[in-house]
C-alpha positions, 0 to 999 in steps of 0.5 A: 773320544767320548764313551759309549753311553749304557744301553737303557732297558725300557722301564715300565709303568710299574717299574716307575711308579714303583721307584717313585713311591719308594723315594717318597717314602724314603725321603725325610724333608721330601723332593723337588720335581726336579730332584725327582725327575733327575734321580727315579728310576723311569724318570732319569733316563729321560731327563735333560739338563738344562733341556725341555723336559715339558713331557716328562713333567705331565708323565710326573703329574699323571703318576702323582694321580695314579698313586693317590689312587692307590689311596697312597697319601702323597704330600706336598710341602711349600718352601717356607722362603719361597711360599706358593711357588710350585717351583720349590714345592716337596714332595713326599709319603709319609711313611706312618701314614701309608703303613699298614694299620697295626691290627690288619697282617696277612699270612705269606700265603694270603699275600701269595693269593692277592699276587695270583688275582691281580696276576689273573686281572694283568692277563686279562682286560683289567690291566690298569688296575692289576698293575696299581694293586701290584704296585701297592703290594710291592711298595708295602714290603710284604712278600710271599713265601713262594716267589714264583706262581706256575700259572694262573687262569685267565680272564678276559673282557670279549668287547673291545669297547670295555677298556675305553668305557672304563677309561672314560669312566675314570676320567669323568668322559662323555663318549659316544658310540654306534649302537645296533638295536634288535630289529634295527638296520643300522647302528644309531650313534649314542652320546654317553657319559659312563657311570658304571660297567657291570657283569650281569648274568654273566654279560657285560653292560653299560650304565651311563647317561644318556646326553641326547635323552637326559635319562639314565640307561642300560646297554648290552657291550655286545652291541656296541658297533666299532670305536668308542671315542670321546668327545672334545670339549664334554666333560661328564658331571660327577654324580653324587652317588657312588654306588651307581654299579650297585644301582646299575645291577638293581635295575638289572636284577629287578628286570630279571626278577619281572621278565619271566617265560614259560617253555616245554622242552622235549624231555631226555634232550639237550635243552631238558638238561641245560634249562632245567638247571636255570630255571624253575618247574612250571604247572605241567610236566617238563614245562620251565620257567625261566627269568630273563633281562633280554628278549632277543638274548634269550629268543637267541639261545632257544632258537638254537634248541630248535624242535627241543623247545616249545615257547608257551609265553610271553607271545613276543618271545615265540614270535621272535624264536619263530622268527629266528627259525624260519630264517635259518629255513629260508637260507638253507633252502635250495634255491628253485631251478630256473624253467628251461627254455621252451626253445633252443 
């Protein structure tokens, strides 16, 4: 009777990549992807000798790209009997390559710090890469003198589509999405390769090229309706800049800097006190005024002030705050009884 094979805890993408670095960089001549995949951690347990092992080969060559994300150098090295097979190639990390830089040590308190960021982006929506600034963190050896945080805020992105955008941005993806305009009826399908995500007055935004248009935009994540998809057979050209986020919160910065409204708010109220603070004074007494990217963001947010707001400019702005106003009149109208019958 054959023994009952060990019940296998699952191993996580950390705990993986984590093995996999720590055998890299033990290894002196290196090790072949079978080596590899027959002894780490996260590998072995799925390892079938002599079987297919096609899927475990793709998991290898996606963590190989994850680690040299890590700005980890991961080497390669061909057999000197057998050169340009890929079937006998080595890997490895060499280990003066990935050390530290002699003038550069953290306290255990400053190591202490970095765990707590990068445990507050795990909890949040930045996950993928809390877990690669972990990885890093644990294969350099360097720990902190207080092993267990109590707690730790969380931060998370609202939007669904953040996630998928990110994705998509890091691996060069045309994606497309329903996008709602104000004063639009219906979404409208846009065609977008992802240059940059940015938080921007505290909003998150999308700066990507648009395929259909061939320009550069903005979009609000708020506005994004449903599913964000990539699209078979697009593959995004990589830009020759990489600063498009700081491109991306210039232009931004540079509406904010353009767009500005003039208001009266009833002094003593609410909107007194929480508009005063953003804005700056006007030419007459509690007049404010305020810089702004968005319109119908903005008409939004002193609408719901109601009579503490009075909007002086630009006209599109009170038009669109009348406009919010009078709606919220209409649906809390009563609806006028029906005249009774003359004759029963």
């Amino acid at each position: 009777m054959s023994p009952t094979p060990e019940k296998q805890h699952p191993v996580t993408v950390e705990e993986r990549l984590f093995s996999l670095v720590l055998a890299l960089i033990a290894t002196q001549i290196g090790l072949t992807k079978a080596e590899i995949l027959s002894t780490v951690q996260g590998y072995r347990q799925r390892f079938q000798v002599g079987g297919d092992n096609a899927s475990l080969e793709r998991q290898f060559e996606r963590d190989k790209d994850d680690i040299r994300e890590l700005g980890i150098p991961l080497e390669t090295i061909e057999s000197p009997d057998d050169p340009g097979s890929n079937h006998h190639l080595r890997y490895r990390i060499p280990k003066g390559l990935y050390d530290l830089p002699a003038d550069i040590s953290f306290s255990p308190d400053e190591i202490m710090l970095l765990k707590l960021a990068a445990t507050v982006w795990r909890e949040g929506s930045l996950s993928a890469e809390s877990r690669r600034a972990l990885t890093k963190l644990s294969s350099l050896g360097i720990d902190s003198t207080d092993p267990v945080i109590g707690y730790a805020p969380s931060l998370r992105a609202r939007e669904a589509s953040f996630e998928p955008l990110s994705k998509a941005m890091d691996r060069g993806q045309v994606v497309a999405f329903q996008y709602l305009k104000p004063g639009e009826s219906a979404p409208r399908r846009r065609v977008i390769a992802p240059l940059a995500v940015v938080l921007h007055e505290g909003r998150w935004h999308l700066y990507g090229s648009d395929q259909d248009a061939g320009a550069t935009r903005t979009f609000l994540l708020s506005r994004i309706v449903g599913p964000v998809v990539t699209v078979p057979g697009s593959v995004a050209v990589p830009s020759a800049a990489d600063d498009q986020g700081q491109r991306a919160l210039a232009e931004l910065d540079a509406l904010w800097r353009a767009q500005v409204a003039l208001i009266t708010v009833e002094p003593g109220s609410d909107a007194a006190v929480r508009l005063s603070k953003r804005g700056t004074p006007g030419p007459a007494e509690g007049d404010v005024e305020l810089h702004y990217t968005d319109l119908n963001i903005l008409a939004d947010e002193l609408a719901g002030y109601g009579p503490e707001v009075l909007v002086l400019t630009p006209s599109t702005l009170r038009d669109a705050v009348v406009s919010r106003l009078r709606h919220v009149r209409d649906a809390h109208t009563p609806a006028a009884p029906a005249e009774e019958e003359m004759d029963r």
